[in-house]
N, CA, C and O atoms as a GROMACS GRO file, in nm:
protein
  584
    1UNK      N    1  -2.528   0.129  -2.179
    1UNK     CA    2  -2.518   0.249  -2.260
    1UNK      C    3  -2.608   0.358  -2.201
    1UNK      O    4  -2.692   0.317  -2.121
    2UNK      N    5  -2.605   0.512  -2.230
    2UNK     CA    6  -2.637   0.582  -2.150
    2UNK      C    7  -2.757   0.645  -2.262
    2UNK      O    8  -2.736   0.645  -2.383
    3UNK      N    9  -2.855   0.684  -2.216
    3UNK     CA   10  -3.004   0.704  -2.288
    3UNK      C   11  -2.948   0.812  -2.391
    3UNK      O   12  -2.971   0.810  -2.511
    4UNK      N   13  -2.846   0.936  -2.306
    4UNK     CA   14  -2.864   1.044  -2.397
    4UNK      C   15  -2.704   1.070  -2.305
    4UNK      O   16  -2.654   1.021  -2.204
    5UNK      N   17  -2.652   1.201  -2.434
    5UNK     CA   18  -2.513   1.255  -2.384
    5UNK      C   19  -2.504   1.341  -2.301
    5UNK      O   20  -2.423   1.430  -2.322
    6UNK      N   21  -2.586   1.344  -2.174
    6UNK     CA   22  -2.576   1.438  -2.059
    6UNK      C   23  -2.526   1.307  -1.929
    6UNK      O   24  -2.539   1.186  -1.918
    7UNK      N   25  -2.465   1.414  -1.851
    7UNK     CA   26  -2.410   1.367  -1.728
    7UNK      C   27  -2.548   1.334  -1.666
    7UNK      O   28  -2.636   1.420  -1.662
    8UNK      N   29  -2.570   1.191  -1.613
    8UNK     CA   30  -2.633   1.184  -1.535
    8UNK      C   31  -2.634   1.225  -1.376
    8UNK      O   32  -2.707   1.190  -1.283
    9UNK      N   33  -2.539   1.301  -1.384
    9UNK     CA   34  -2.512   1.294  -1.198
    9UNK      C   35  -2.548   1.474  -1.202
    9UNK      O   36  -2.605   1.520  -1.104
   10UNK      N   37  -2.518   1.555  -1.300
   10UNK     CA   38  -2.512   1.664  -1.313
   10UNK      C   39  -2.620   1.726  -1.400
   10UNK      O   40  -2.692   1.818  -1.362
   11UNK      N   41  -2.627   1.662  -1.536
   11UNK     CA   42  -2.710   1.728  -1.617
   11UNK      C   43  -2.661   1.795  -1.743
   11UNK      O   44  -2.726   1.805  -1.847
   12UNK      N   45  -2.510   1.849  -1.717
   12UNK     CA   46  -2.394   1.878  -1.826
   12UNK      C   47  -2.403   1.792  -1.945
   12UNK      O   48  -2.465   1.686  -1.943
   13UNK      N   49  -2.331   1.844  -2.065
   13UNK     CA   50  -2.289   1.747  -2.193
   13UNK      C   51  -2.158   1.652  -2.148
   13UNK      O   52  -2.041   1.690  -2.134
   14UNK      N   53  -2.220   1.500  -2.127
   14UNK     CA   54  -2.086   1.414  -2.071
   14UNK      C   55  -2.019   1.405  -2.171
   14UNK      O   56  -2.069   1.445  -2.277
   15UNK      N   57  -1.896   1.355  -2.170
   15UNK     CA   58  -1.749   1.351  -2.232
   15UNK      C   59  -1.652   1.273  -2.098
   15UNK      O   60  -1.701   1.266  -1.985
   16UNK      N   61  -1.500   1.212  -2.132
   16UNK     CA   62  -1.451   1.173  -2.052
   16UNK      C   63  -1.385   1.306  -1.994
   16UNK      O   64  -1.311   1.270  -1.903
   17UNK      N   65  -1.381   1.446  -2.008
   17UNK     CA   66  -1.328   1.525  -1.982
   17UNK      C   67  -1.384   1.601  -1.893
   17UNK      O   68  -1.326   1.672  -1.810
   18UNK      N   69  -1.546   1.580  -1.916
   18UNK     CA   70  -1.637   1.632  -1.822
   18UNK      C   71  -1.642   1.525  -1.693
   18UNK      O   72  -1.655   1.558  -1.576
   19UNK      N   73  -1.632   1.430  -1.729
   19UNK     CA   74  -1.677   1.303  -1.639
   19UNK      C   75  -1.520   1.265  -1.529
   19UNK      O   76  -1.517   1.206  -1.421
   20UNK      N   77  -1.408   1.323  -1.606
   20UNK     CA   78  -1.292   1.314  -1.461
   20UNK      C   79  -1.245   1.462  -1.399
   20UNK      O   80  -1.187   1.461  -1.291
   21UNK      N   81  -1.273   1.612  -1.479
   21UNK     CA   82  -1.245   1.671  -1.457
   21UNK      C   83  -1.354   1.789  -1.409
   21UNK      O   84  -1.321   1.866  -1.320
   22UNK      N   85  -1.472   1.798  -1.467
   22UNK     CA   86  -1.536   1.909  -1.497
   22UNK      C   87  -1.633   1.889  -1.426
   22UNK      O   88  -1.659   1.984  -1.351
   23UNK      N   89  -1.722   1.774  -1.414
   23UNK     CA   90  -1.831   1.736  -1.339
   23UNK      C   91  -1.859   1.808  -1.161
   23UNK      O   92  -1.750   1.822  -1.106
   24UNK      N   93  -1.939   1.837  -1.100
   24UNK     CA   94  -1.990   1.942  -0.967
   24UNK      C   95  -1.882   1.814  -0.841
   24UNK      O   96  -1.824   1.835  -0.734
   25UNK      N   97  -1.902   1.681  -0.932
   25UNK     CA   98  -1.833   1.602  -0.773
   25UNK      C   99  -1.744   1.587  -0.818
   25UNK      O  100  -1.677   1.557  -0.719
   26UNK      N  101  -1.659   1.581  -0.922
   26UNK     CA  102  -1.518   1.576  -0.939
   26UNK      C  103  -1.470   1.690  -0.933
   26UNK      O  104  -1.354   1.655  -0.910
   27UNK      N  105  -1.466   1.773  -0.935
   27UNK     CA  106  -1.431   1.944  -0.907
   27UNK      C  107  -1.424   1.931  -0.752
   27UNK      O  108  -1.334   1.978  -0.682
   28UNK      N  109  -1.529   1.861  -0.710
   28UNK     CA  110  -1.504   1.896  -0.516
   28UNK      C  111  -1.368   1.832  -0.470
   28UNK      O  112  -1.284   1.870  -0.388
   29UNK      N  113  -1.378   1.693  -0.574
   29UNK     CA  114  -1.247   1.579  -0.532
   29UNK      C  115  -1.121   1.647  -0.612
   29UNK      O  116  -1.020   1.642  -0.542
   30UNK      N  117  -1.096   1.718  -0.757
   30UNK     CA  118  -0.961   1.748  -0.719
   30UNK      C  119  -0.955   1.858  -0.625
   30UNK      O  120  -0.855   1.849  -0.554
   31UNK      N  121  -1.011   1.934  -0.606
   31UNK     CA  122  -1.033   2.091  -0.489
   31UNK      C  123  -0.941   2.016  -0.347
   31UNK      O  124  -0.873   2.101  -0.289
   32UNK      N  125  -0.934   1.924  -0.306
   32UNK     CA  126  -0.834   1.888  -0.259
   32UNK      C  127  -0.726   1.867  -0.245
   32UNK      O  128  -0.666   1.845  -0.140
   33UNK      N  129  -0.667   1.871  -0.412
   33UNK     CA  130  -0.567   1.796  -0.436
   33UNK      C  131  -0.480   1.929  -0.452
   33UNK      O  132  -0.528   2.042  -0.445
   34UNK      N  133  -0.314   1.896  -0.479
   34UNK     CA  134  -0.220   2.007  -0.496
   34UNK      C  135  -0.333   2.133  -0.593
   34UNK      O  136  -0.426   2.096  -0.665
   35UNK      N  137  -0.296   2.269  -0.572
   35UNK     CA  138  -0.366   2.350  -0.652
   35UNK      C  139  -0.277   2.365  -0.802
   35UNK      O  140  -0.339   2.389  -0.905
   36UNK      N  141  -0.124   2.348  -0.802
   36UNK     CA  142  -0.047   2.338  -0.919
   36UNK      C  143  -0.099   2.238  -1.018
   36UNK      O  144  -0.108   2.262  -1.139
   37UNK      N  145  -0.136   2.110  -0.952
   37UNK     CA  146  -0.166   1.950  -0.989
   37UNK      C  147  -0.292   2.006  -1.113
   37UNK      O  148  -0.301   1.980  -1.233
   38UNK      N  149  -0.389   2.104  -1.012
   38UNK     CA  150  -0.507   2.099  -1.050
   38UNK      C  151  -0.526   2.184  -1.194
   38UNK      O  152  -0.590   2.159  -1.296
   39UNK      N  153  -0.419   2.325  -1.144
   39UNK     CA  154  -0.395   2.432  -1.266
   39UNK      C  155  -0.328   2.362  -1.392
   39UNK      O  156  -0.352   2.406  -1.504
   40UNK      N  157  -0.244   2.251  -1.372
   40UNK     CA  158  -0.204   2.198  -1.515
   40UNK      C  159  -0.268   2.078  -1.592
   40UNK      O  160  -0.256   2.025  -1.702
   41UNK      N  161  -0.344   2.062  -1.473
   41UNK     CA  162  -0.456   1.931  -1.591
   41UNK      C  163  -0.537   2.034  -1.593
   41UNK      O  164  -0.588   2.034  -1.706
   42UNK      N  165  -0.593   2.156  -1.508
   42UNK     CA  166  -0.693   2.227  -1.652
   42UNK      C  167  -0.673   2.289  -1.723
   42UNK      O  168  -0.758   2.367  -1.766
   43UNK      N  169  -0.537   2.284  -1.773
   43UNK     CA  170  -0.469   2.351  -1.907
   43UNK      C  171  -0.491   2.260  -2.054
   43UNK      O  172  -0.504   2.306  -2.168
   44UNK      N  173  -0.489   2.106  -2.006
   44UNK     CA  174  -0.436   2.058  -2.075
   44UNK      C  175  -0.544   2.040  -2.182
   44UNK      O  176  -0.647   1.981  -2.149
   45UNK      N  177  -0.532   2.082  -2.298
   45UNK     CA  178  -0.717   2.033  -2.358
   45UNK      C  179  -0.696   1.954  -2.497
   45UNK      O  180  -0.698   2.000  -2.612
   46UNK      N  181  -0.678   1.842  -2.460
   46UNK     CA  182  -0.699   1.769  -2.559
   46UNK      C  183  -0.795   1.678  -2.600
   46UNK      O  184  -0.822   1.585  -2.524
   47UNK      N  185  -0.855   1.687  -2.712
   47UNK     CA  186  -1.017   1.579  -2.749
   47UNK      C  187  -0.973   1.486  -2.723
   47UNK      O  188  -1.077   1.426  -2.697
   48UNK      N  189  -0.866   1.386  -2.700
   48UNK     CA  190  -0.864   1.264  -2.706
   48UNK      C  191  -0.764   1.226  -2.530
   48UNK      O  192  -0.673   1.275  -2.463
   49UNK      N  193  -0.866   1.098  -2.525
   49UNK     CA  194  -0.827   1.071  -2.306
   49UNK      C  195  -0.696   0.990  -2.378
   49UNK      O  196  -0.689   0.892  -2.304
   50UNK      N  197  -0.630   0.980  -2.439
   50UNK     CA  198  -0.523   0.899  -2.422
   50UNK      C  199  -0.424   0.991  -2.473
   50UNK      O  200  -0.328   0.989  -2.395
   51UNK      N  201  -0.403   1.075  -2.572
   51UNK     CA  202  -0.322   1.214  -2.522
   51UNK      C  203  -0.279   1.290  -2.483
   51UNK      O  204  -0.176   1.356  -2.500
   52UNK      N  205  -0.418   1.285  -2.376
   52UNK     CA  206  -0.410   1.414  -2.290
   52UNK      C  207  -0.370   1.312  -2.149
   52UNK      O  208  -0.332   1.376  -2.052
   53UNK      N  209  -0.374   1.204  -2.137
   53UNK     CA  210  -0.320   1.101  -2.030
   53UNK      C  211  -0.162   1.071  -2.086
   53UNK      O  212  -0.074   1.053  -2.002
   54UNK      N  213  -0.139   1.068  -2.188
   54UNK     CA  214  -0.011   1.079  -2.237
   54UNK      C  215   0.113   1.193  -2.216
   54UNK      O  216   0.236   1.182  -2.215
   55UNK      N  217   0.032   1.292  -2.200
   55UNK     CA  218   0.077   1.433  -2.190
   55UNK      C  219   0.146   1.478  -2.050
   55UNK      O  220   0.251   1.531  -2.013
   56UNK      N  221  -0.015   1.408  -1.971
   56UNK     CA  222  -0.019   1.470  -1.796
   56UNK      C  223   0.128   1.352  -1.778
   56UNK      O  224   0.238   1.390  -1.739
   57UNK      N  225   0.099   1.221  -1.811
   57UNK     CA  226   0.256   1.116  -1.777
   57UNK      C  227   0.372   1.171  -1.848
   57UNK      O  228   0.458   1.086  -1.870
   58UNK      N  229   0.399   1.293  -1.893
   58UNK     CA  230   0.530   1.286  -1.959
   58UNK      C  231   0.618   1.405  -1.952
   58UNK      O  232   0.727   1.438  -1.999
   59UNK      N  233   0.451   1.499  -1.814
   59UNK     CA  234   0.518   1.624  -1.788
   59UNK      C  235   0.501   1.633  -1.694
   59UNK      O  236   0.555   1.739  -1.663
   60UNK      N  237   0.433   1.566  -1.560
   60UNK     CA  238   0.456   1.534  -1.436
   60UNK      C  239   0.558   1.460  -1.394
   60UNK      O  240   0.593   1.351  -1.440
   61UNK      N  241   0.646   1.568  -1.237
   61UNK     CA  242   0.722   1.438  -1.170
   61UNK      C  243   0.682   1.296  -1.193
   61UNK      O  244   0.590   1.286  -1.274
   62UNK      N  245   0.738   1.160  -1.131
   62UNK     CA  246   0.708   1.102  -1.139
   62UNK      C  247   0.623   1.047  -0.916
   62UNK      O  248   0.561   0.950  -0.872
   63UNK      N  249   0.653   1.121  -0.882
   63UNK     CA  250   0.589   1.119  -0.737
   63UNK      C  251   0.425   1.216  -0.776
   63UNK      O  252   0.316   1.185  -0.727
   64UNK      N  253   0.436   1.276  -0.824
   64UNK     CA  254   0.290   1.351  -0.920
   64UNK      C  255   0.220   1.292  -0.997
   64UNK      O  256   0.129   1.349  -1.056
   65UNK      N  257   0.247   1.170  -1.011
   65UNK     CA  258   0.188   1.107  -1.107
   65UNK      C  259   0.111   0.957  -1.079
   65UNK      O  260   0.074   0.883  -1.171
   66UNK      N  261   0.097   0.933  -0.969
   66UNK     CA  262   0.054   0.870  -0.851
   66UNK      C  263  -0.032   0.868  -0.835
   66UNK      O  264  -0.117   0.785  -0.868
   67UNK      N  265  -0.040   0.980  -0.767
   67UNK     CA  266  -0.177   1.071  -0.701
   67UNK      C  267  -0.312   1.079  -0.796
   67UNK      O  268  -0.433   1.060  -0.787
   68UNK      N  269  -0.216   1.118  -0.891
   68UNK     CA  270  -0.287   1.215  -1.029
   68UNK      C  271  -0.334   1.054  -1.090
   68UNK      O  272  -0.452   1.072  -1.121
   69UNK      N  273  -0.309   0.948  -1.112
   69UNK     CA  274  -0.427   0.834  -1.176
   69UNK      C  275  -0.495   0.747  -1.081
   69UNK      O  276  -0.582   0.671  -1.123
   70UNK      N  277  -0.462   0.752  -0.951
   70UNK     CA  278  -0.499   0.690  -0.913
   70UNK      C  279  -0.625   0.796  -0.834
   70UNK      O  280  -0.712   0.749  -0.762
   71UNK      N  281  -0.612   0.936  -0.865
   71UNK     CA  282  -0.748   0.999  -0.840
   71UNK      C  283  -0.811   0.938  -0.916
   71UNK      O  284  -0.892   0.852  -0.880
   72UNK      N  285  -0.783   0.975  -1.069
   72UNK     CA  286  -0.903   0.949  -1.177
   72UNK      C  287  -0.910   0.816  -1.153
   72UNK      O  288  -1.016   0.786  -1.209
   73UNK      N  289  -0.871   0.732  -1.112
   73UNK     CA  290  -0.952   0.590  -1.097
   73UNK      C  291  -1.049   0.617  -0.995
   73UNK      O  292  -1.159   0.568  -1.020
   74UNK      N  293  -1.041   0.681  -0.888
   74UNK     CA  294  -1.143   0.692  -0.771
   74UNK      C  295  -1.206   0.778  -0.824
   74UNK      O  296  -1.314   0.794  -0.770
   75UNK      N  297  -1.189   0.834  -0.898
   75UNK     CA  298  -1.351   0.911  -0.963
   75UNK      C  299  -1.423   0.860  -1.054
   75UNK      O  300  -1.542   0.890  -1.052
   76UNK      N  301  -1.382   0.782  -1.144
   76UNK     CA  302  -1.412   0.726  -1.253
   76UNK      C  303  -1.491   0.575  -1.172
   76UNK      O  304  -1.610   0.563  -1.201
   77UNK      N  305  -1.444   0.486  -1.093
   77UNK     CA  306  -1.500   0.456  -0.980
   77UNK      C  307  -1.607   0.450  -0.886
   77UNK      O  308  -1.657   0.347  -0.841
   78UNK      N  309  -1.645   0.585  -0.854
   78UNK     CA  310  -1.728   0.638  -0.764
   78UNK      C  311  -1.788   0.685  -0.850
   78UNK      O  312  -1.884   0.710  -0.778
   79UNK      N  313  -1.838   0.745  -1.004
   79UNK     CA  314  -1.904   0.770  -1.042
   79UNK      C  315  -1.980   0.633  -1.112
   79UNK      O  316  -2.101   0.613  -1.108
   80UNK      N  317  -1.897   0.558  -1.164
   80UNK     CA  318  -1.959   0.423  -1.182
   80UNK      C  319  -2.056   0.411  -1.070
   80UNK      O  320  -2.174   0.424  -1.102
   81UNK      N  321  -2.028   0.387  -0.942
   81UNK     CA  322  -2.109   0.317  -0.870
   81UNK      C  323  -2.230   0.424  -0.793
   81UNK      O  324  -2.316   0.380  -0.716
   82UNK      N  325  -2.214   0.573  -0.832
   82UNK     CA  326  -2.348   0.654  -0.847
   82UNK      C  327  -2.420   0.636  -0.954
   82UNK      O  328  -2.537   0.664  -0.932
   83UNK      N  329  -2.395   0.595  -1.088
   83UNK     CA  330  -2.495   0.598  -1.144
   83UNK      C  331  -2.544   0.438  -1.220
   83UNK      O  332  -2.641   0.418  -1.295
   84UNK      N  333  -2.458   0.356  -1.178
   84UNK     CA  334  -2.516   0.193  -1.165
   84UNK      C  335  -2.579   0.150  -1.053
   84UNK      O  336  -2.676   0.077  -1.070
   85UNK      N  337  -2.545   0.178  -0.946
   85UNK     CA  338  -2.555   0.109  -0.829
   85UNK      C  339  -2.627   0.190  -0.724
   85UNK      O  340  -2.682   0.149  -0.622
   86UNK      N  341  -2.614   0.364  -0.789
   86UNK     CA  342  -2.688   0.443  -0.658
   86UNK      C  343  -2.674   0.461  -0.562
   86UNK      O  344  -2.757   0.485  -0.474
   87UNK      N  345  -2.502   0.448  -0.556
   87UNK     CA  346  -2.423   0.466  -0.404
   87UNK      C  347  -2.371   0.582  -0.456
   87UNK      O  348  -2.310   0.595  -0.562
   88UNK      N  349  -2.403   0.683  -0.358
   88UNK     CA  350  -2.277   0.789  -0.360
   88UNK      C  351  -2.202   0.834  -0.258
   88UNK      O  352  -2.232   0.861  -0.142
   89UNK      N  353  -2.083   0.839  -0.328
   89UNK     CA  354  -1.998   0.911  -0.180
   89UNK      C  355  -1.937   1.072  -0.167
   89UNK      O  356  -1.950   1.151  -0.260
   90UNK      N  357  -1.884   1.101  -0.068
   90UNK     CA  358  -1.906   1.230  -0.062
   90UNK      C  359  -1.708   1.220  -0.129
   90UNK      O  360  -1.639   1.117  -0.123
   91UNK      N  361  -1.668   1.334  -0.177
   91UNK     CA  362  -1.570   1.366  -0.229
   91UNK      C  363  -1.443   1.385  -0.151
   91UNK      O  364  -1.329   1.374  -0.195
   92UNK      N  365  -1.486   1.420  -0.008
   92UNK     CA  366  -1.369   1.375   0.106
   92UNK      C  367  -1.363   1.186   0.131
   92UNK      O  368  -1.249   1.140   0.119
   93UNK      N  369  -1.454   1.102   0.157
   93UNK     CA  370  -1.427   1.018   0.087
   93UNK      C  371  -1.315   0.927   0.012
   93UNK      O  372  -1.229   0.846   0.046
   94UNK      N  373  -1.364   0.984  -0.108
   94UNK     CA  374  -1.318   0.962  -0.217
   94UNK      C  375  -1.162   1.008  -0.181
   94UNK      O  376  -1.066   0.933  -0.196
   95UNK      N  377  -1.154   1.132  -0.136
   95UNK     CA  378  -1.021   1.190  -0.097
   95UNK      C  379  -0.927   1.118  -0.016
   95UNK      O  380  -0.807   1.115  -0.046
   96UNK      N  381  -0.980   1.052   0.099
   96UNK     CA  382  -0.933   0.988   0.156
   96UNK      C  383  -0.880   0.847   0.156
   96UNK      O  384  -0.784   0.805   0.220
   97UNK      N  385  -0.978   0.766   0.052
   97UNK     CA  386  -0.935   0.617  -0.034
   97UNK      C  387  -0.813   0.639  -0.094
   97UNK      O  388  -0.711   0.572  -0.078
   98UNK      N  389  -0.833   0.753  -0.175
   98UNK     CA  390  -0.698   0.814  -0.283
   98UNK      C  391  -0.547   0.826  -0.180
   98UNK      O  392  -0.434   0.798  -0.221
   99UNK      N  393  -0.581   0.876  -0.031
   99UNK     CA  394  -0.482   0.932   0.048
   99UNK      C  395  -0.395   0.806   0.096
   99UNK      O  396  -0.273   0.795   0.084
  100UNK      N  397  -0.500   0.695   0.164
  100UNK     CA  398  -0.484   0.557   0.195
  100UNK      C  399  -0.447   0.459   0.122
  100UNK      O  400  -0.394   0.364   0.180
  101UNK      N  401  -0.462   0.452  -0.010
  101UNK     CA  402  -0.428   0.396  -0.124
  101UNK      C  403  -0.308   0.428  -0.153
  101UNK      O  404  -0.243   0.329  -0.186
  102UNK      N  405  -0.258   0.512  -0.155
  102UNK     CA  406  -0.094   0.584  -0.210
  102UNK      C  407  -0.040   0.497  -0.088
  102UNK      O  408   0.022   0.391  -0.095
  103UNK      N  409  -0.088   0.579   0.047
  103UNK     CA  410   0.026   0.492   0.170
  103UNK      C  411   0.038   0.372   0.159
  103UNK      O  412   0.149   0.319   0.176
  104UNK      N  413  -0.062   0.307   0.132
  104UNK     CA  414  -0.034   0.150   0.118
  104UNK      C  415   0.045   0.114   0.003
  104UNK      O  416   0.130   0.027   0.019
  105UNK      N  417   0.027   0.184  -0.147
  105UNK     CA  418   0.166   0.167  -0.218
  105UNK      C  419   0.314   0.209  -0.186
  105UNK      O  420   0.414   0.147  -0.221
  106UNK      N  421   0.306   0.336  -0.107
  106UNK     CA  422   0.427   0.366  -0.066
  106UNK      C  423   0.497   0.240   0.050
  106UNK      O  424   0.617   0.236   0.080
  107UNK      N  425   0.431   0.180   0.082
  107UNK     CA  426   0.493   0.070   0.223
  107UNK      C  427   0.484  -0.038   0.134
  107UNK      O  428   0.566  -0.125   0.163
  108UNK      N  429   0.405  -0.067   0.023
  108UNK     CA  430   0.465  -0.231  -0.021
  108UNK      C  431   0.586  -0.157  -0.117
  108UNK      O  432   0.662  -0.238  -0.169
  109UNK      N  433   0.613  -0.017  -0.146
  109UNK     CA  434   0.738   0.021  -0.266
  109UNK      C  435   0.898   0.026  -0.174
  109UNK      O  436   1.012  -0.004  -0.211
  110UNK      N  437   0.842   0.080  -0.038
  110UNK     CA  438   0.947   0.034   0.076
  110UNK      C  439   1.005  -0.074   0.130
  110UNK      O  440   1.114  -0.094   0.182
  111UNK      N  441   0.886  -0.159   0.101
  111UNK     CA  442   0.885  -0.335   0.164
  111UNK      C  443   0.893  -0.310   0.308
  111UNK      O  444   0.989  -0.358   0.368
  112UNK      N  445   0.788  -0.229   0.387
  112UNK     CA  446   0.778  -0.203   0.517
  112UNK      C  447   0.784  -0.357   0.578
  112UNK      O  448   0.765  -0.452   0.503
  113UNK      N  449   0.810  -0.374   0.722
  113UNK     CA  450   0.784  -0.498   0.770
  113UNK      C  451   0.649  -0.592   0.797
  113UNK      O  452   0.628  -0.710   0.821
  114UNK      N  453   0.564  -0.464   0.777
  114UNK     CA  454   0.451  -0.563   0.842
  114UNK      C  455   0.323  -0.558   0.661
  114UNK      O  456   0.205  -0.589   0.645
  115UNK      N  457   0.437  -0.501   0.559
  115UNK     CA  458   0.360  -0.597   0.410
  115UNK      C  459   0.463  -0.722   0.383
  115UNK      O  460   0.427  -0.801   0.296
  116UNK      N  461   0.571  -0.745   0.440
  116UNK     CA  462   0.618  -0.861   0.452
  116UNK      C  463   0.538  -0.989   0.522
  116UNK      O  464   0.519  -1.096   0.463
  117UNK      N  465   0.490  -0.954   0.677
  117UNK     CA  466   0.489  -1.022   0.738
  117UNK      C  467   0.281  -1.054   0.702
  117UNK      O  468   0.216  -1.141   0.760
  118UNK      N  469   0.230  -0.967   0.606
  118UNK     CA  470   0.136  -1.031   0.545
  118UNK      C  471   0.150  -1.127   0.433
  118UNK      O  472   0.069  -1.214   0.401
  119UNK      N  473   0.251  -1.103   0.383
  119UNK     CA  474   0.287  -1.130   0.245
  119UNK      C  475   0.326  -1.301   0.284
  119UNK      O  476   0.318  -1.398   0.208
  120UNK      N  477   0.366  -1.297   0.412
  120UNK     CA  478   0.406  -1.424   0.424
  120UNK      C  479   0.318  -1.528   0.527
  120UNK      O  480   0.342  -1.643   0.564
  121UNK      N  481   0.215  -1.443   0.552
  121UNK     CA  482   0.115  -1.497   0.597
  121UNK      C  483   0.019  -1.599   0.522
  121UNK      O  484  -0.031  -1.706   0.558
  122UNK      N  485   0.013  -1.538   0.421
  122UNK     CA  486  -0.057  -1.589   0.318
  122UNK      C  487  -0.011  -1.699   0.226
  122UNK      O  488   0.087  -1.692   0.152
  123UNK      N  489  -0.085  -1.794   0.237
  123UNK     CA  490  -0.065  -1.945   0.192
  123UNK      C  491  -0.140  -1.986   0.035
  123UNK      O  492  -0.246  -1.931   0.003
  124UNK      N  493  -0.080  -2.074  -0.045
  124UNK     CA  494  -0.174  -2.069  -0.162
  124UNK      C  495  -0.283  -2.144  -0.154
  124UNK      O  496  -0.301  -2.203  -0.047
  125UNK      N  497  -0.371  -2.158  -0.253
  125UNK     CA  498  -0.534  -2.216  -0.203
  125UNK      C  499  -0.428  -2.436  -0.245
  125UNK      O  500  -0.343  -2.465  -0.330
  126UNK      N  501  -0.467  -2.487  -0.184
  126UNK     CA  502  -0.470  -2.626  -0.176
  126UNK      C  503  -0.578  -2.714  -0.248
  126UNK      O  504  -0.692  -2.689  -0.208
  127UNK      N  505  -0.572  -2.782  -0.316
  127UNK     CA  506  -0.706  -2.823  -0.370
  127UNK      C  507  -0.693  -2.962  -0.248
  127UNK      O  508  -0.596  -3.027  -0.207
  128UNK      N  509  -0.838  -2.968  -0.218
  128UNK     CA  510  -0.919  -3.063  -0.151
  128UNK      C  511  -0.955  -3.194  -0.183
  128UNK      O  512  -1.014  -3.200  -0.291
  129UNK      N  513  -0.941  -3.302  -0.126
  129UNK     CA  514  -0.902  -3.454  -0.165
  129UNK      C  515  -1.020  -3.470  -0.209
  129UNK      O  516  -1.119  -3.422  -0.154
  130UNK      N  517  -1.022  -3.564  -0.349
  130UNK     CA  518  -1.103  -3.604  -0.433
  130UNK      C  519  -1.210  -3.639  -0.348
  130UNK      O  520  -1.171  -3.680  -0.239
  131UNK      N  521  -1.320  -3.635  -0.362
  131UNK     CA  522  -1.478  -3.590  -0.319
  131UNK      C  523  -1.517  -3.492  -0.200
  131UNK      O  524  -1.591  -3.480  -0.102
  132UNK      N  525  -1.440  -3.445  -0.255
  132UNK     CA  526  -1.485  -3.333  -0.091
  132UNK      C  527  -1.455  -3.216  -0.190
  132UNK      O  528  -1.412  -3.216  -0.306
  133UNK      N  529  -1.504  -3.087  -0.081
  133UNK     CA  530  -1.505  -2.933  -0.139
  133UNK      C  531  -1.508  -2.864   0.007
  133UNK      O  532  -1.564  -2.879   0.116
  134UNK      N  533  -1.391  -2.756  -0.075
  134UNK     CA  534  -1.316  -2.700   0.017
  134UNK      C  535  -1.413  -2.546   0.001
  134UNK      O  536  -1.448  -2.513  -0.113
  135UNK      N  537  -1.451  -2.459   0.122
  135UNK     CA  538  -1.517  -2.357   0.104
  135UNK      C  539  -1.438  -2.257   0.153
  135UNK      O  540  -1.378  -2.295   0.253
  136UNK      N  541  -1.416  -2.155   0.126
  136UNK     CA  542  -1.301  -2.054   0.156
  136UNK      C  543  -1.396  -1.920   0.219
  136UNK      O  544  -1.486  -1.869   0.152
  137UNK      N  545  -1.355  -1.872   0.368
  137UNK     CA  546  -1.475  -1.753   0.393
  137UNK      C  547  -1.386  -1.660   0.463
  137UNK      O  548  -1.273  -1.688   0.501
  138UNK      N  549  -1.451  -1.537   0.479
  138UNK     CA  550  -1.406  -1.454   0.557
  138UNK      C  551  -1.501  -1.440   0.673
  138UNK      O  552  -1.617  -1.478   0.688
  139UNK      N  553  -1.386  -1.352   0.779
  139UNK     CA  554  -1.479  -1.364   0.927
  139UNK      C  555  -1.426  -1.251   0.955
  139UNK      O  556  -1.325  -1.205   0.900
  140UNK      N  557  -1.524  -1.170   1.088
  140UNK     CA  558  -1.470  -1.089   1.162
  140UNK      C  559  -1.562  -1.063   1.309
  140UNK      O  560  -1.685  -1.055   1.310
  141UNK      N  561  -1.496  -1.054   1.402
  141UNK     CA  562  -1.547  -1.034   1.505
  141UNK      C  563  -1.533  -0.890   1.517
  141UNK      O  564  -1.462  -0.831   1.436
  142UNK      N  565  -1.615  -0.800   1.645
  142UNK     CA  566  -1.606  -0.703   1.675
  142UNK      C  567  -1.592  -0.677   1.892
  142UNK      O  568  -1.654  -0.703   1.995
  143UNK      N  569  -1.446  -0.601   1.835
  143UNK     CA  570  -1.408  -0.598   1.974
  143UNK      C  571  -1.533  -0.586   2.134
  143UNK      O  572  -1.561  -0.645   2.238
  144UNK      N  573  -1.567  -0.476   2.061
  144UNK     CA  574  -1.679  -0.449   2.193
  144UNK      C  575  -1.749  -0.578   2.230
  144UNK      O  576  -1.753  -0.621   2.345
  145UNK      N  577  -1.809  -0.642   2.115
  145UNK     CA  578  -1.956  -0.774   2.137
  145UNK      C  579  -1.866  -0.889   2.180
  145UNK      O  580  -1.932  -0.977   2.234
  146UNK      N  581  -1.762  -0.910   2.173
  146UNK     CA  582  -1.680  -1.030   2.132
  146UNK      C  583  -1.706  -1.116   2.082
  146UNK      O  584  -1.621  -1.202   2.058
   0.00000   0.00000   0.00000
């Protein structure tokens, strides 16, 4: 819970309205985005986030509408982990997860070949013969060091 109702990242009176739309680093992150996108969610003013999320889904394309939650998850996101964790990232960033994130939905919504040929890479976990334990890890090498 938060000590008092100011933005910690800013200093503003927080709200969820301040905190996906209004805030100094979410202003930098939509400032990227379509300028139409941006002019009709700051029209929209409703006290309540599930209205006004009701609203933006029912008067946006549906290719507009993508973009537009899966920003506010990367802000909502990245502000979590500035003011829990004390990581911050810069709003291009953030811009760019959002950019990379869509492409990768757009190629598994295509069924490109090579989210197939992960898709079928991947095996289910096996359980391991009675007294033994199976440990599951990730690895990576790096080209240059080999």
């Amino acid at each position: 819970m938060a000590p008092n109702a100011s933005c910690v990242l800013c200093g503003a009176a927080d709200s969820w309205r301040h905190a996906l739309l209004e805030c100094n680093l979410t202003k930098c992150v939509w400032a990227l985005e379509n300028e139409n996108i941006i002019e009709f969610l700051g029209q929209l003013h409703c006290s309540d986030a599930r209205a006004w999320l009701a609203e933006v889904m029912s008067s946006l394309k549906q290719e507009e509408i993508t973009p537009v939650v899966v920003r506010l998850w990367a802000i909502w996101f990245a502000r979590r982990k500035a003011i829990h964790e004390n990581q911050f990232q810069s709003p291009f960033s953030i811009h760019a997860f959002v950019e990379r994130f869509i492409g990768e939905l757009e190629k598994i919504n295509q069924g490109s070949p090579e989210v197939r040929l992960v898709a079928a890479a991947v095996s289910r976990w096996v359980r391991p013969p009675s007294g033994l334990a199976k440990i599951n890890v990730d690895a990576a090498m790096s080209e240059n060091s080999g």
